[in-house]
DRENZA-965032 format. One record per residue (C-alpha): residue number from 1; x, y, z; residue in three letters. Coordinates in pm, whole numbers, plus 50000, padded with zeros to 5 digits. Layout:
BEGIN
<pt NUM, <X, Y, Z>, 'ala'>,
...
***
This chain:
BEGIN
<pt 1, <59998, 48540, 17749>, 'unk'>,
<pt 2, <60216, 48671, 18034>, 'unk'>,
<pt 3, <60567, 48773, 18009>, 'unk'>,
<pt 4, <60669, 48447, 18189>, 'unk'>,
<pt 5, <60512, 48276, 17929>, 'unk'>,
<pt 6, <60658, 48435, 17631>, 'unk'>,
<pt 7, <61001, 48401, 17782>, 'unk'>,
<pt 8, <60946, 48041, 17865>, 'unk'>,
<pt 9, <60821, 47958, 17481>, 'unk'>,
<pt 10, <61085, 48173, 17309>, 'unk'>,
<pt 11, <61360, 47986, 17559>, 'unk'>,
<pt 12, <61179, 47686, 17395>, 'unk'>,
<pt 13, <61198, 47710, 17085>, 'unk'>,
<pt 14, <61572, 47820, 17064>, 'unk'>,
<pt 15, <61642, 47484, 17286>, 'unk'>,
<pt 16, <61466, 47267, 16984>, 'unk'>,
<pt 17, <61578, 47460, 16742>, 'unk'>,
<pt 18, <61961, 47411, 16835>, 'unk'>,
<pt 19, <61891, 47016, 16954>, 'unk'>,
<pt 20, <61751, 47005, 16598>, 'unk'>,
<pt 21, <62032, 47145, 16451>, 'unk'>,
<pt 22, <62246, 46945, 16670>, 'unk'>,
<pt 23, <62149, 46580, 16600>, 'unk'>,
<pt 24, <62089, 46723, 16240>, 'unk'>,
<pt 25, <62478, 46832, 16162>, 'unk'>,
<pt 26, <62585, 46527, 16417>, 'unk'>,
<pt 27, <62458, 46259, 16225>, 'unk'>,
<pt 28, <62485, 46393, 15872>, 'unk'>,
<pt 29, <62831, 46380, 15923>, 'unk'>,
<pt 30, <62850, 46020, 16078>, 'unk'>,
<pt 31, <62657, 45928, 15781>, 'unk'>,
<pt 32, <62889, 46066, 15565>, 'unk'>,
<pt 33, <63230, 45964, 15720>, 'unk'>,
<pt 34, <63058, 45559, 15757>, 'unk'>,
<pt 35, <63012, 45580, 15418>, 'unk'>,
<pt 36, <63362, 45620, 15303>, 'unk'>,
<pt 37, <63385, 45244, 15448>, 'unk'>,
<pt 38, <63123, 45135, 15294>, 'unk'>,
<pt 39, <63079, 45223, 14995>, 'unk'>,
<pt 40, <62774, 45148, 14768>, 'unk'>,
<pt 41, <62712, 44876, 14550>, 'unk'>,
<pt 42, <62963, 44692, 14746>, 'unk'>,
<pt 43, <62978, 44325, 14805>, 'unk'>,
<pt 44, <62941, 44358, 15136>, 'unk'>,
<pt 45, <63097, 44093, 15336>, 'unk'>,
<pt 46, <63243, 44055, 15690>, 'unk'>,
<pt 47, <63371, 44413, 15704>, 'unk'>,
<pt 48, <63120, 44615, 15535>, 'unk'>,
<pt 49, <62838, 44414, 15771>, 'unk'>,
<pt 50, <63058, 44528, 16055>, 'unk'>,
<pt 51, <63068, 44850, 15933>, 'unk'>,
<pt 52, <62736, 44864, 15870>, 'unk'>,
<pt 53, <62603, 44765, 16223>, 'unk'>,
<pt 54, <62859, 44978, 16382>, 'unk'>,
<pt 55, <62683, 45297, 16250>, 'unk'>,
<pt 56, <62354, 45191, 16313>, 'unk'>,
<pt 57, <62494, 45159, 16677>, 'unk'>,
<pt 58, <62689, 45499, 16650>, 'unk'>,
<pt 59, <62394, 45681, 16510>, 'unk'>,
<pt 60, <62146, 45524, 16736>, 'unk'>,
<pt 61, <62353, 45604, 17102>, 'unk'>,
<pt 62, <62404, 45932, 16931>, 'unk'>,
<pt 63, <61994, 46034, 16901>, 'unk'>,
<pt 64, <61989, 45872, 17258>, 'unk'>,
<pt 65, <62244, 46095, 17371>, 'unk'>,
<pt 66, <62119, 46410, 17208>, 'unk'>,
<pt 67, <61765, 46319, 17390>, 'unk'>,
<pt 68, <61912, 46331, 17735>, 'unk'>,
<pt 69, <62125, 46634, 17641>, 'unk'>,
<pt 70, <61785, 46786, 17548>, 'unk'>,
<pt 71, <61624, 46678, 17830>, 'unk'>,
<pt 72, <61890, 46826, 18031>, 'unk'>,
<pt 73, <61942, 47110, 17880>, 'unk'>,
<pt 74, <61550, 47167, 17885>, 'unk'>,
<pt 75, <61514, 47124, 18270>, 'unk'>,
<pt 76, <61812, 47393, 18297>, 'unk'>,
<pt 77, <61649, 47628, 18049>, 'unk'>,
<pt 78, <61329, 47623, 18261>, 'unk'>,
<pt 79, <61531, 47663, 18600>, 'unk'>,
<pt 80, <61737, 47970, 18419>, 'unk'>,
<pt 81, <61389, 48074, 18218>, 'unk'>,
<pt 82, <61224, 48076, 18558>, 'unk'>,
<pt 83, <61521, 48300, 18748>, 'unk'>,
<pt 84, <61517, 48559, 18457>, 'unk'>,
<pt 85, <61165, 48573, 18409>, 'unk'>,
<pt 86, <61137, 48669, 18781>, 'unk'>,
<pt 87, <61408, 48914, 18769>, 'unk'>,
<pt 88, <61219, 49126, 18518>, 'unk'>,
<pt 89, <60841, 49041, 18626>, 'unk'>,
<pt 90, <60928, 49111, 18967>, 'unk'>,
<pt 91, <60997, 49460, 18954>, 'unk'>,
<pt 92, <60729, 49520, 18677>, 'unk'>,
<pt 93, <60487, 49384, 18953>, 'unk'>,
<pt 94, <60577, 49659, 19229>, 'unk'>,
<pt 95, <60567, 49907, 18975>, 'unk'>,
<pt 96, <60230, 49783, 18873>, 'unk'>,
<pt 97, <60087, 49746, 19218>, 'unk'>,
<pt 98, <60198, 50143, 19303>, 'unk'>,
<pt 99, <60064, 50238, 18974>, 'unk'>,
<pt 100, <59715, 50070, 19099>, 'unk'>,
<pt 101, <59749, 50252, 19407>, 'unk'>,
<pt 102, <59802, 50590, 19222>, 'unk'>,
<pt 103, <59499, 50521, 18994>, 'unk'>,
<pt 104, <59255, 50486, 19298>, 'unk'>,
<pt 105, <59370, 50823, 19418>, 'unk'>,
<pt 106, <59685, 50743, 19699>, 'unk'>,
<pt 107, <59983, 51013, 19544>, 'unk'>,
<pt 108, <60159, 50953, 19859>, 'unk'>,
<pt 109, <60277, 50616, 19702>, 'unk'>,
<pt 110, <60643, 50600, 19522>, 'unk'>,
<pt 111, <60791, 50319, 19406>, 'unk'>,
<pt 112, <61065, 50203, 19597>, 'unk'>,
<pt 113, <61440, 50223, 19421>, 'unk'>,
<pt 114, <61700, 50003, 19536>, 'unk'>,
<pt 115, <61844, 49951, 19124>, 'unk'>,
<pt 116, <62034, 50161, 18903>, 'unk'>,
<pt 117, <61948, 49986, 18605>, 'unk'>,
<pt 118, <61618, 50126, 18364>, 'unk'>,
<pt 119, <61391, 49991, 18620>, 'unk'>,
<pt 120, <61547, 50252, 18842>, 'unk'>,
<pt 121, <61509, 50518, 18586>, 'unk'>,
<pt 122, <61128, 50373, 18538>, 'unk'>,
<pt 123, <61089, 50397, 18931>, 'unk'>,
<pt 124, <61250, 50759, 18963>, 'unk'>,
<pt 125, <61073, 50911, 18684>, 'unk'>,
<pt 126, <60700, 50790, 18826>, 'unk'>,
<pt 127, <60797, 50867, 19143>, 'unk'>,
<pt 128, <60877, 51238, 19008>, 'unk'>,
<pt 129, <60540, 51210, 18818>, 'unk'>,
<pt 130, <60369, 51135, 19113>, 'unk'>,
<pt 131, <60561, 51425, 19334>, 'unk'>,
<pt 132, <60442, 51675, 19023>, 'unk'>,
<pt 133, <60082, 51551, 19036>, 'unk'>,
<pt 134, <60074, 51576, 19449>, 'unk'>,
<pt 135, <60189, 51933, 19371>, 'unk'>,
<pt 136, <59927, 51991, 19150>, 'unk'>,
<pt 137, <59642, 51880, 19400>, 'unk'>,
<pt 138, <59813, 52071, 19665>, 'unk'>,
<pt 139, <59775, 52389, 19456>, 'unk'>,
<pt 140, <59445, 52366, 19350>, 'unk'>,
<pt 141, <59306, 52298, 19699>, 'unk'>,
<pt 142, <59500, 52608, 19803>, 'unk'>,
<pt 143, <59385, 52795, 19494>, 'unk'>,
<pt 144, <59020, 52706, 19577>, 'unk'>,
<pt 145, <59046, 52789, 19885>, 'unk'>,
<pt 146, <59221, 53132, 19860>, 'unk'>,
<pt 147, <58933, 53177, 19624>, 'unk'>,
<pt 148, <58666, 53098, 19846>, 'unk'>,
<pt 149, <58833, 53329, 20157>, 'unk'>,
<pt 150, <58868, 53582, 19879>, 'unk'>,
<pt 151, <58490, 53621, 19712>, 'unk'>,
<pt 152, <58355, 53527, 20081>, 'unk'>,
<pt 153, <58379, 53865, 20240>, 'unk'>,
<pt 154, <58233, 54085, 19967>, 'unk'>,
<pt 155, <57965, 53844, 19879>, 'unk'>,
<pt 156, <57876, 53851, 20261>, 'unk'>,
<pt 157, <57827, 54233, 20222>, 'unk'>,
<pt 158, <57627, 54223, 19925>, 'unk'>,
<pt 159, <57385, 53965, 20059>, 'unk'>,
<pt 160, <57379, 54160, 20449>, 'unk'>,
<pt 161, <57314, 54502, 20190>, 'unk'>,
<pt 162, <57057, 54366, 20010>, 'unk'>,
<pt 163, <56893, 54200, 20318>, 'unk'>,
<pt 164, <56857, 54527, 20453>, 'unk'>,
<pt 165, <56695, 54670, 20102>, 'unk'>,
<pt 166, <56436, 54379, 20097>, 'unk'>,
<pt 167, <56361, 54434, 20455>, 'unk'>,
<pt 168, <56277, 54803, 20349>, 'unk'>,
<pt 169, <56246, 54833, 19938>, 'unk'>,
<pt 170, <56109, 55173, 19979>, 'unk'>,
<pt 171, <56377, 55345, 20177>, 'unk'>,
<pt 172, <56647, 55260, 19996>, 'unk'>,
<pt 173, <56961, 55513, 20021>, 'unk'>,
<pt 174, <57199, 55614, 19745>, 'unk'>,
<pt 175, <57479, 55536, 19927>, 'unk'>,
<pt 176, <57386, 55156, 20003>, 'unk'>,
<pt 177, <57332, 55122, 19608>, 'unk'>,
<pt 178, <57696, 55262, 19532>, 'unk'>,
<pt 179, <57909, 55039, 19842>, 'unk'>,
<pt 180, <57714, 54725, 19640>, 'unk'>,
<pt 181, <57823, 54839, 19339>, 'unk'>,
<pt 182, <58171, 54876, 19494>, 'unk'>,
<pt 183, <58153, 54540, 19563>, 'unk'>,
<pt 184, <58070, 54374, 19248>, 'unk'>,
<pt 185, <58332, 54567, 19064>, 'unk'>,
<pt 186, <58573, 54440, 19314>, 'unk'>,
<pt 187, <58440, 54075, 19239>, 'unk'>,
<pt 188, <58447, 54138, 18887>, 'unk'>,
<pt 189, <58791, 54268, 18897>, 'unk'>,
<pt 190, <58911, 53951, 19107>, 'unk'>,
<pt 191, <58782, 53747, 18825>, 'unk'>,
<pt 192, <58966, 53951, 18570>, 'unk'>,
<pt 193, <59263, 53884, 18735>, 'unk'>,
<pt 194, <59211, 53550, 18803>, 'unk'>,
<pt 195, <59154, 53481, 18457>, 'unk'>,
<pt 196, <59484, 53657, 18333>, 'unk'>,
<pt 197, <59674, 53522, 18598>, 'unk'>,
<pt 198, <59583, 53152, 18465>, 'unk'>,
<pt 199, <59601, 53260, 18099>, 'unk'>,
<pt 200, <59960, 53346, 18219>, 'unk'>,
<pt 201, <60068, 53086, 18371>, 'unk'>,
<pt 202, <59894, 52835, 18060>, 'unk'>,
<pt 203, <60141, 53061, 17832>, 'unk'>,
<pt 204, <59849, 53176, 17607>, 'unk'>,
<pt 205, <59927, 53568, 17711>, 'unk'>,
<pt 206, <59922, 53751, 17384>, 'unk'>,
<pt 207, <60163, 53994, 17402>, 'unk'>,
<pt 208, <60163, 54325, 17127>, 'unk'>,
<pt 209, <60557, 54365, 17130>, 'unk'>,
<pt 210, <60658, 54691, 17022>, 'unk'>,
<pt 211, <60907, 54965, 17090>, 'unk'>,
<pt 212, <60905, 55114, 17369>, 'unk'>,
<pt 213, <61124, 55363, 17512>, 'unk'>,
<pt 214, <61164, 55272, 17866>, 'unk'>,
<pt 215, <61238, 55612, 18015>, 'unk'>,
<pt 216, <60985, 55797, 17882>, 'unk'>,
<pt 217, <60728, 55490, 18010>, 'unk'>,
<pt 218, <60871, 55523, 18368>, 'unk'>,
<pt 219, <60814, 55923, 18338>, 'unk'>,
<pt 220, <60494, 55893, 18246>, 'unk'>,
<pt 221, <60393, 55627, 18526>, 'unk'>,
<pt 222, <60541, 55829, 18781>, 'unk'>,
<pt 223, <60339, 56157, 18643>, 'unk'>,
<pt 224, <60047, 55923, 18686>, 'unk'>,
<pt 225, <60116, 55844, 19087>, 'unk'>,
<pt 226, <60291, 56119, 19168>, 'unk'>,
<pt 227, <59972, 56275, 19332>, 'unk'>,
<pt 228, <59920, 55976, 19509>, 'unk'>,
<pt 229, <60279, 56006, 19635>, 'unk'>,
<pt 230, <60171, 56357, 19755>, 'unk'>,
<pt 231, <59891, 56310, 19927>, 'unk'>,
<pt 232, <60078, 56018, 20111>, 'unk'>,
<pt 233, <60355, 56243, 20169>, 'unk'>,
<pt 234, <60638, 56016, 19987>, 'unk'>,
<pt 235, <60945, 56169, 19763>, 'unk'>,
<pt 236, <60934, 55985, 19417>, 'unk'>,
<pt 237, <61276, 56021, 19259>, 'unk'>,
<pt 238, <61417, 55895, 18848>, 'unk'>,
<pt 239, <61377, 55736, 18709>, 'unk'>,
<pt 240, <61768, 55744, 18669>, 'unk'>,
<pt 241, <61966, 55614, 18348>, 'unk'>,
<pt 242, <62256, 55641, 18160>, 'unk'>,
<pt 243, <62151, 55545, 17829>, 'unk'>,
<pt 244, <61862, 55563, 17623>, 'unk'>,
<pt 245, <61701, 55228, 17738>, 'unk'>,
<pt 246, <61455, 55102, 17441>, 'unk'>,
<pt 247, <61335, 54770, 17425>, 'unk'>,
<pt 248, <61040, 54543, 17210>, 'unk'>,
<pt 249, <60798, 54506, 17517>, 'unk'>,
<pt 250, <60405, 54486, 17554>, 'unk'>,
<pt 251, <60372, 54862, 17657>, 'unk'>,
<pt 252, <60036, 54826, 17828>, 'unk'>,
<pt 253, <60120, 54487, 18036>, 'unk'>,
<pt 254, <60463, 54653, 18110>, 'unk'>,
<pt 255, <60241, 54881, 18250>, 'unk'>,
<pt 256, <60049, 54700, 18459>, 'unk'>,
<pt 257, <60382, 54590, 18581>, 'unk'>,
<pt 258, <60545, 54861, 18718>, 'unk'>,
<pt 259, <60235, 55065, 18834>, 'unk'>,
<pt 260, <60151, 54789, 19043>, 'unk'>,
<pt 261, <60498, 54747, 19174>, 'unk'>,
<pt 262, <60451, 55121, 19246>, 'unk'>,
<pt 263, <60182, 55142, 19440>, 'unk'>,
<pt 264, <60280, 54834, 19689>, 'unk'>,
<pt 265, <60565, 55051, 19738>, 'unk'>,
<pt 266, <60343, 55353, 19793>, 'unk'>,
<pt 267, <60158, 55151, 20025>, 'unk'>,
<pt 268, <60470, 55057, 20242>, 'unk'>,
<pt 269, <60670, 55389, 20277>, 'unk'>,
<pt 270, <60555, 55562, 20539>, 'unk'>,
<pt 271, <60506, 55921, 20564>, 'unk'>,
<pt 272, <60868, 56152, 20471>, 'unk'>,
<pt 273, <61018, 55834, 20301>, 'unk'>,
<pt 274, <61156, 55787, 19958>, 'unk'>,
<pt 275, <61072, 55582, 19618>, 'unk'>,
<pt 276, <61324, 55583, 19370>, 'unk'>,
<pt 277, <61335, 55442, 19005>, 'unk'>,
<pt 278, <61650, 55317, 18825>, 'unk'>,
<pt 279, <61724, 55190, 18449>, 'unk'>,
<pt 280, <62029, 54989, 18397>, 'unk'>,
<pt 281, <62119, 54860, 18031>, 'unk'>,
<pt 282, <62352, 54559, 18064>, 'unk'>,
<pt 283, <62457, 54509, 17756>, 'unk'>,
<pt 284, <62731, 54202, 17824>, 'unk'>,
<pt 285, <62411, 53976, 17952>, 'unk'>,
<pt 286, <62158, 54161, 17671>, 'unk'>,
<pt 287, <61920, 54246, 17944>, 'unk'>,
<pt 288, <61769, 54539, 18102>, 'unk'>,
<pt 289, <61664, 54629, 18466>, 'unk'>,
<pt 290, <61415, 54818, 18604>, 'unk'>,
<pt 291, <61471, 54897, 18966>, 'unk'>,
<pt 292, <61181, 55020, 19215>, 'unk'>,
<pt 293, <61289, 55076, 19578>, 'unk'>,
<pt 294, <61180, 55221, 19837>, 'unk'>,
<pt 295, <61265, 55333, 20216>, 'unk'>,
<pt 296, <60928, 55141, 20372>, 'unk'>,
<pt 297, <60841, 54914, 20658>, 'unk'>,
<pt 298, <61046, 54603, 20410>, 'unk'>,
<pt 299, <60986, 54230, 20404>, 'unk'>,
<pt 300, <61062, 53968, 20671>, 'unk'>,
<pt 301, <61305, 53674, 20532>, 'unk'>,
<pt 302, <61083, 53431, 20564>, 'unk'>,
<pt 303, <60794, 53583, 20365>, 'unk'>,
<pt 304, <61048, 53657, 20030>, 'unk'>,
<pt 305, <60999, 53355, 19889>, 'unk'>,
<pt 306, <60612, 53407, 19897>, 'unk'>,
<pt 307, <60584, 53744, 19818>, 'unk'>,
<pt 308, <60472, 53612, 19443>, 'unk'>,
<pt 309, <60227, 53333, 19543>, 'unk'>,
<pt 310, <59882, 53351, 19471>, 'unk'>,
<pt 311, <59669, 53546, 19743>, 'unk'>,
<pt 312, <60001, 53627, 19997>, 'unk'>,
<pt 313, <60008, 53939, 20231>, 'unk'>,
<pt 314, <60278, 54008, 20361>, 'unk'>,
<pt 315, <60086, 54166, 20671>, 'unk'>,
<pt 316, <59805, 53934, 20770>, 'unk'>,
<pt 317, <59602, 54223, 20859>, 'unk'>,
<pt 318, <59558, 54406, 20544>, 'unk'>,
<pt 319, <59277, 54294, 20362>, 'unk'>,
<pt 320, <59153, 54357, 19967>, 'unk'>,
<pt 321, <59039, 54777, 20091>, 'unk'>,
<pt 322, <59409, 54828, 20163>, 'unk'>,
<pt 323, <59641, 54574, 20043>, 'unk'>,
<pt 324, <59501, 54485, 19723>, 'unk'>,
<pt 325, <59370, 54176, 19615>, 'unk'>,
<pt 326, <59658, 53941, 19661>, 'unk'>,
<pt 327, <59703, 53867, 19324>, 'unk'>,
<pt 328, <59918, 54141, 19178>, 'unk'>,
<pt 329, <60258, 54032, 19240>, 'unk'>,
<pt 330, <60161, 53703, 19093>, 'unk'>,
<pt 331, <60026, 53858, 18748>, 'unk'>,
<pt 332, <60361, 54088, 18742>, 'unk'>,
<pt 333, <60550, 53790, 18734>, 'unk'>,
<pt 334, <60416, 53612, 18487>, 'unk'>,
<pt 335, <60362, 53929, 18241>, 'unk'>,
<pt 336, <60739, 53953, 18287>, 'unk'>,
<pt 337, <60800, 53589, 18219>, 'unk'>,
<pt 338, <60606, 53618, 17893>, 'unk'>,
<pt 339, <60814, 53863, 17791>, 'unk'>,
<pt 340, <61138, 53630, 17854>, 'unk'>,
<pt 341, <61225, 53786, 18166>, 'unk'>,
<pt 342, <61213, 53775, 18531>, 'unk'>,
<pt 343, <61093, 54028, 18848>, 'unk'>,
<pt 344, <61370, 53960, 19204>, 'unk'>,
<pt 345, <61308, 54116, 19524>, 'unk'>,
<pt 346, <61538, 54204, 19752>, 'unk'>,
<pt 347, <61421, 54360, 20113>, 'unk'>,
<pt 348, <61586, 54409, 20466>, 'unk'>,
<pt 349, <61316, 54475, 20747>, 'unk'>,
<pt 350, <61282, 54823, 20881>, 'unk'>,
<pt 351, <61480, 54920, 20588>, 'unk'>,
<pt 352, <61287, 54950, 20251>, 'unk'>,
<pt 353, <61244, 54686, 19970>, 'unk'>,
<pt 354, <61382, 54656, 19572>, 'unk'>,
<pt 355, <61180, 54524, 19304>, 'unk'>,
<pt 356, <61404, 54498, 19010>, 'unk'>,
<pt 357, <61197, 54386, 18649>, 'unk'>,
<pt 358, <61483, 54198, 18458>, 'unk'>,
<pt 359, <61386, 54158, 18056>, 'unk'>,
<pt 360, <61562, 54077, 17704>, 'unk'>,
<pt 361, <61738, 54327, 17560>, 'unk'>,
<pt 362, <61937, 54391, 17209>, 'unk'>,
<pt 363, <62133, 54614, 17040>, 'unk'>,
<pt 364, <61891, 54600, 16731>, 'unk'>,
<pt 365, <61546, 54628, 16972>, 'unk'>,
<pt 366, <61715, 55001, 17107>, 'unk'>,
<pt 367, <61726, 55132, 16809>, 'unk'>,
<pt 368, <61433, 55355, 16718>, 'unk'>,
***
């Protein structure tokens, strides 16, 4: 049964159930108050005849009258039944219709909200369900294509490489066995990172908390790229801090953090420039910040808010042999967003860049 229908029978049966009550209550008490006149085992005689007939009459225009009062009120009740019905079907209908629309694969359908009432609230929240899922498709298309751009280019040198072995299997050089293998540990690593990246972002990172003195981490990481920094011929400076800076942190995926936010910097300070490290406790907001910046080539404006996407360069021309493979930034963030906290970047162009690694800190987690 439709929800027309329902509303039409329950509107029904109230309308009997209160003419039944009506005629019910009416002519119980008629009955009653004619026989106060007439009272039984009487005589009878002109009166009580009179009496008599006159509630007959009474009783009888008063069933007639309740009928056409029922009638009436019936015909109204399906004229108001009718109204009602349609104001709540009628909205339940366009939502319907858009939800069919949906199912057959159109996102770019919303439901249209002219109310304020719960249909509105109905309408806005598919419509935002319908904006996530749009959003959704929009990144996995990207994603699969960023993929494909990404494994395309090494998996064209493998096949050209080993084209060139089949075409001569017995003269086959050392060196063309070693750039293959390059390649497929650069595949492999993409995949590694792919796969962390989305274990990330799923939050199903396990994390091995523990801790960590911050300072001596950064002194050790820097150790580990200072001759790197040499050879490129780049000043590495800190890390500087006031405090001892200890906090409960994943020591290996903090890590993986800051050496990669390292060597981007390493890769855009040119030649005589400067890197320098910073800790800052703040103990009013019970965080601590890591601070990596650097006097390099910095970030346009417009690229900032892309710098953590999934496969962005910030310079179109650097490909996976010099700029990595896209995917760093990405995994930093969401390492530091398992841990509770955040990574912000701050850059002016021709004038260096900031990374600054923002996570939970205590009074009980710096103690030793």
């Amino acid at each position: 049964m439709t929800v027309r229908g329902k509303i039409f029978m329950a509107m029904g049966v109230l309308v009997m159930v209160v003419t039944a009550a009506y005629i019910g209550t009416t002519q119980g008490f008629l009955g009653s108050l004619f026989a106060r006149y007439v009272p039984e085992g009487s005589g009878g005689g002109l009166e009580g005849d009179y009496l008599e007939g006159l509630s007959k009459y009474v009783l009888g225009e008063m069933k007639m009258k309740a009928l056409m009062v029922t009638l009436f009120v019936a015909c109204a009740v399906v004229i108001l039944g009718y109204w009602l019905s349609g104001l709540i079907i009628h909205p339940l209908h366009k939502l319907i219709a858009v939800m069919r629309k949906v199912a057959d694969g159109d996102l770019t359908t919303e439901v249209p909200i002219k109310r304020k009432d719960e249909y509105g609230q109905v309408g806005e929240a598919f419509n935002s369900m319908t904006h996530q899922l749009r959003e959704a498709m929009d990144l996995r298309k990207r994603l699969v294509e960023d993929i494909a751009h990404e494994l395309r280019t090494p998996l064209s040198i493998v096949q050209s490489k080993l084209e060139l072995i089949q075409q001569s299997p017995t003269d086959v050089k050392p060196e063309a066995l070693l750039s293959l293998h390059d390649e497929v540990l650069r595949l492999v690593h993409l995949v590694d990172e792919l796969h962390l990246l989305n274990t990330a972002e799923a939050g199903e990172l396990v994390l091995h908390k523990e801790k960590t003195d911050l300072n001596v981490l950064l002194v050790n990481l820097m150790e580990l790229v200072q001759p790197e920094a040499d050879a490129c011929g780049v000043t590495l400076k800190g890390p500087e801090y006031r405090d001892s800076a200890w906090a409960r942190v994943d020591p290996k995926r903090l890590k993986q953090v800051l050496l990669n936010l390292l060597t981007n910097a390493l890769r855009h300070t040119p030649e005589g420039g400067n890197i320098s490290v910073r800790v800052d406790v703040r103990d009013l907001s019970g965080q601590v910040a890591i601070s990596i910046t650097d006097t390099g080539t910095g970030i346009p404006a417009d690229a900032l808010p892309h710098v953590f996407d999934r496969f962005y360069r910030v310079d179109s021309g650097r490909g996976r042999s010099t700029g990595g493979s896209g995917l760093g930034l990405s995994i930093a963030k969401q390492i530091a967003a398992a841990h509770g906290g955040n990574i912000q970047v701050q850059s002016e162009l021709g004038k260096g860049t900031e990374f600054t690694v923002i996570l939970p800190w205590s009074h009980d987690s710096s103690k030793n």
